[in-house]
C-alpha positions in Angstrom: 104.7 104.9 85.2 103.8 101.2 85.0 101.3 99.4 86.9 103.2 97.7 89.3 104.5 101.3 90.5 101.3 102.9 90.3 99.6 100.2 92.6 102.6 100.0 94.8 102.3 103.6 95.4 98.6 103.5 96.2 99.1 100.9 99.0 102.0 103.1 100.2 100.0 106.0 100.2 97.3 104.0 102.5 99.8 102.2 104.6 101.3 105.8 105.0 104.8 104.3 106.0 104.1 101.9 108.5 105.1 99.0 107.0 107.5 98.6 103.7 104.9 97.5 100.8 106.8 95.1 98.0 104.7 93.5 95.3 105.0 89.9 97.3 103.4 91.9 100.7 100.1 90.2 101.9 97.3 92.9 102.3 96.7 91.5 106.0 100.4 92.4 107.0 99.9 95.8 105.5 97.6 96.2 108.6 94.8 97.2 105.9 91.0 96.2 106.7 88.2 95.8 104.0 87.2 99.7 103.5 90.9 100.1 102.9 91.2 97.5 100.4 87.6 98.1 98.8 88.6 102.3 99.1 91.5 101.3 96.9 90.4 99.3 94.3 87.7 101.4 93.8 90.5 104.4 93.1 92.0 101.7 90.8 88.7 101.1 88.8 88.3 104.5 88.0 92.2 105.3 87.2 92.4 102.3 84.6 88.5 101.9 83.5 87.9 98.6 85.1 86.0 96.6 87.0 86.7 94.3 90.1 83.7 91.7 90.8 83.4 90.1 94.5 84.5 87.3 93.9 87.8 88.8 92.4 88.1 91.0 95.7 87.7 88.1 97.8 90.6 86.0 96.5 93.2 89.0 96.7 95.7 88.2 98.8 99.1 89.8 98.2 99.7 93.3 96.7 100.9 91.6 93.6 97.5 89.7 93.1 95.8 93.3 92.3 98.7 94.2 90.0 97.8 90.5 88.2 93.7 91.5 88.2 94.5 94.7 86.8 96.8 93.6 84.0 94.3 91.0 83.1 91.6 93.3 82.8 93.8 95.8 80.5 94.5 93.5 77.9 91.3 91.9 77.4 
């Protein structure tokens, strides 16, 4: 499964069907708050090794902006 699936079916697991997730959704209209967010990037850190700083957290804005940290951090 490739990243972009994997992380899009996170945020559908957390979003539960509420809203339709696509890589260009913005985390606010996903309806998710910060421990949302922070509760799934932490699941991503430990599937894939990684490590997201505060800064990095901060400036995610769109579902595809995690997909784009994560790749980043895999190839370095």
């Amino acid at each position: 499964m490739s990243i972009e699936a994997e992380v899009l079916e996170s945020f559908n697991k957390i979003v539960n069907g509420r809203v339709e997730v696509t890589v260009e959704s913005s985390l606010k209209e996903l309806g998710l708050d910060s421990l949302d967010v922070v509760e799934m990037l932490t699941d991503m850190e430990e599937k894939y090794g990684i490590e997201f700083d505060n800064d990095e957290m901060l400036e995610l804005g769109t579902v595809n902006d995690v997909i784009s940290v994560i790749e980043k951090k895999l190839k370095k």
